[in-house]
Residue, then its C-alpha position, 0 to 999 in steps of 0.5 A: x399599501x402597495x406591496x413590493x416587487x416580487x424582484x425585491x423581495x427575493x433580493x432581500x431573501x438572499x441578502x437575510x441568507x448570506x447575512x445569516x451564512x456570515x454570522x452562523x458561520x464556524x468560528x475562526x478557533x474551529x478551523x484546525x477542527x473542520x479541516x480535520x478528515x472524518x476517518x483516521x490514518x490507516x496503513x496503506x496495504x494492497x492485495x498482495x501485503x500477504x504475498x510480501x509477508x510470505x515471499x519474506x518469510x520464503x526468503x528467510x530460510x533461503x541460501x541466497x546471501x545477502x545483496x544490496x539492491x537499488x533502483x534507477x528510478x520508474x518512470x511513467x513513459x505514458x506521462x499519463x499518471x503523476x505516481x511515486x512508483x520509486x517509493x512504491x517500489x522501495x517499499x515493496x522490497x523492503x516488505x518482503x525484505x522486513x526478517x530475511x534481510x536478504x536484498x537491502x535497498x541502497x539509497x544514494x545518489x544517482x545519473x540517469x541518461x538513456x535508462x542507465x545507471x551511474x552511482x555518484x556517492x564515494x565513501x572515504x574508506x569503501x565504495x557501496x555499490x548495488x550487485x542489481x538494480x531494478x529498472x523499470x516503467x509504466x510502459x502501458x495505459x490503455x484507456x477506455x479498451x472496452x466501453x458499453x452503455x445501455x439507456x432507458x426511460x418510462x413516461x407515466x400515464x396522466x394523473x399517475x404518482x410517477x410522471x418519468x424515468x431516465x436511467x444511463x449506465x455505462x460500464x468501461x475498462x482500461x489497461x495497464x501495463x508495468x515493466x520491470x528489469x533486474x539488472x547486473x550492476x556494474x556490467x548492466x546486463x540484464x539478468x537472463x530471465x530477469x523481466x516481467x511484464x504485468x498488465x491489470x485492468x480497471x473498471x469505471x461504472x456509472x449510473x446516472x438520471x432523473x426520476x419525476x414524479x407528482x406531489x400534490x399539484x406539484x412536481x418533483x424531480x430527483x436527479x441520481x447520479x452513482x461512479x465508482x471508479x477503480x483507482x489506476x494509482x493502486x493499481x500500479x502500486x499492486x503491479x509494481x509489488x507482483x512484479x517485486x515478488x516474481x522478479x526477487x523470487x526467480x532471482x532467489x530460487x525460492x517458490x514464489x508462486x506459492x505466495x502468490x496462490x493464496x485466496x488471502x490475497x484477493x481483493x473482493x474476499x478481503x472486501x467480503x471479510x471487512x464488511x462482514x467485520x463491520x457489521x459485528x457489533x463493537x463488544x463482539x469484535x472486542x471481545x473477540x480481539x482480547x481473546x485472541x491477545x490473551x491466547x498469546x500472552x499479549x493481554x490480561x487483567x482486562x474489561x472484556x468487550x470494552x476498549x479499556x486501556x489495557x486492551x488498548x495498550x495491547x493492541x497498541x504494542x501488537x500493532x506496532x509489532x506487525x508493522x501496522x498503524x499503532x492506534x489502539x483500536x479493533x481495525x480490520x487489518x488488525x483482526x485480521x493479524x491477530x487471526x494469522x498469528x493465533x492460527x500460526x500458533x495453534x498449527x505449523x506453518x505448510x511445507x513450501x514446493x520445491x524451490x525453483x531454479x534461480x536466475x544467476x548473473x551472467x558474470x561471476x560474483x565479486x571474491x569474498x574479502x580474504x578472512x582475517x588473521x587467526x591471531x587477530x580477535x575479532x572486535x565486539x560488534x556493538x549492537x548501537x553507537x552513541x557518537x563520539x562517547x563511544x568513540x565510533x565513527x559514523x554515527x549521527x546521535x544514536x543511530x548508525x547512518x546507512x552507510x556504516x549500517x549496511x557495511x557492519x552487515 
């Protein structure tokens, strides 16, 4: 019997693979479950969260008042990054701004023609408006500043195991560059001494070739290829929040740079610290968590080394109280909030440096409202409304809307 083409058997191999690909396939129900990513949700913090922590807890025991603060909006001028820096930078204020309450972003409306500033929104009693804002841009992107490569390659002798060796690597880096304004609002003033301009570099490594060795009579080729590349969006998320932290900080006369010092704010010790946390085993990183959720009152009755639920709803309530994601688990940024606070605990905070000098606007500050009469009693401020069964104004369900929030301040 005379055998078939050699080009008809592999079509019938190919035909039996898709065939088996088609039936072995995931079935349709499992779809939500293989689109699901493999790790969790985790809060987004870069390394200056510490420096936030700190500028509000500075701002805290500062005399600055109270002010409302806005944007008109930050921009990439290199139109070169598809980036939210506006909420990065909201973000960043209202970080530092979590227990001083000391410059509160005011969202609203807003017309932006040749960098300036026009509110739009007009209340029906007041009209809230901003005492600064912020303007500010990606000014800079700096592409491949500085490049270098090296290559190598080795040909083995004849009969030996390895037969070749190709290696490239290259290493390049790139700027970029963020500015930031604090503005006077409405006169548009620049505030003296009220600009920064930051730049970070980013790196990109590469590795890549082939090694070729001998199996049997036969050849076998690997290709190897390794980038890491340093993310220019997290990058300027961190250069928008240093800036937030110099600009607020002259600002507010308080010593910024004391937040900005700290060893806890450098990626690479931040790096070291999780890897050596995830190399301990799970029972160890557990049991040192309740320990530290029991010195602080936070947990007891519990199995120890073991994510009961106890343990699990303790950690949940911390987490949620630090402003991290509550999923009941031993993550890296929650150990590392539960050795702040159990160090904070067990020692008093540092004595800051003295303050430094404040930037002041260059027109004075609106009057305060006069005071209200002697005789008139100040009405109760009611710690939340409930629509119309309180008879308040203002209110959507039970919250106060921005507007009348700010304006109970």
């Amino acid at each position: 019997m005379p055998k078939p083409p050699p080009f008809k058997i592999c079509f019938a191999l190919l035909l039996c693979g898709l065939l088996a690909a088609a039936c072995l396939g995931p079935a349709a129900p499992l779809a939500p479950a293989v689109a699901e990513p493999d790790t969790g949700p985790a809060r987004n913090f870069t390394s200056f969260a510490p420096a936030l922590r700190c500028m509000d807890r500075l701002l805290a025991t500062s005399r600055r008042p109270p002010l409302l603060i806005s944007s008109n909006g930050f921009p990439d001028r290199t139109e070169d990054l598809d980036l939210g820096a506006d909420d990065m930078l909201i973000n960043a204020i209202n970080q530092l701004n979590a227990g001083s309450r000391k410059y509160q972003f005011l969202d609203q409306a807003l017309q932006k023609d040749f960098g300036q500033l026009d509110l739009l929104t007009v209340r029906k009693e007041d009209e809230l408006s901003p005492q600064i804002y912020i303007r500010g841009a990606i000014s800079q992107i700096d592409e491949r500043a500085a490049d270098a490569g090296v290559t190598g390659d080795f040909d083995g002798a004849s009969g030996a195991p390895l037969v070749g060796a190709y290696l490239k690597g290259s290493r390049s880096l790139s700027v970029i560059t963020v500015d930031m304004h604090l503005v006077e609002y409405p006169s548009r003033r620049v505030i003296p001494g009220g600009s920064v301009a930051n730049s970070m570099v980013v790196m990109q490594r590469r590795l890549d070739g082939t090694l070729t060795g001998l199996i049997s009579r036969g050849t076998l080729g690997i290709p190897l290829y390794v980038e890491r590349i340093e993310s220019r969006g997290q990058a300027v998320r961190n250069l928008i929040e240093v800036g937030v932290i110099e600009l607020l900080g002259r600002h507010a006369g308080v010593p910024y740079w004391s937040c900005l010092d700290s060893p806890a704010g450098e990626a690479r010790a931040s790096e070291a610290r999780e890897r050596d946390l995830l190399a301990t085993p799970d029972s160890a990183r557990i049991a040192r968590a309740q320990g530290m959720l029991v010195a602080l009152g936070r947990l007891r009755g519990h199995a120890p080394g073991q994510l009961d639920t106890a343990t699990r709803r303790a950690l949940s309530r911390f987490q949620s109280d630090q402003r991290l994601l509550p999923n009941g688990r031993v993550d890296f940024d929650t150990y590392e909030a539960l050795t702040r606070q159990s160090a904070a605990g067990m020692r008093p905070a540092p004595v800051s440096d003295a303050p430094a000098p404040a930037l002041h606007p260059t027109v004075p500050p609106p009057p305060a409202p006069a005071a209200a009469p002697a005789a008139t009693p100040a009405a109760p401020r009611a710690p939340e409304c409930n629509g119309d069964r309180n008879g308040e104004p203002g209110c959507d369900g039970d919250f106060l809307n921005l507007y009348d929030f700010l304006r109970r301040l």
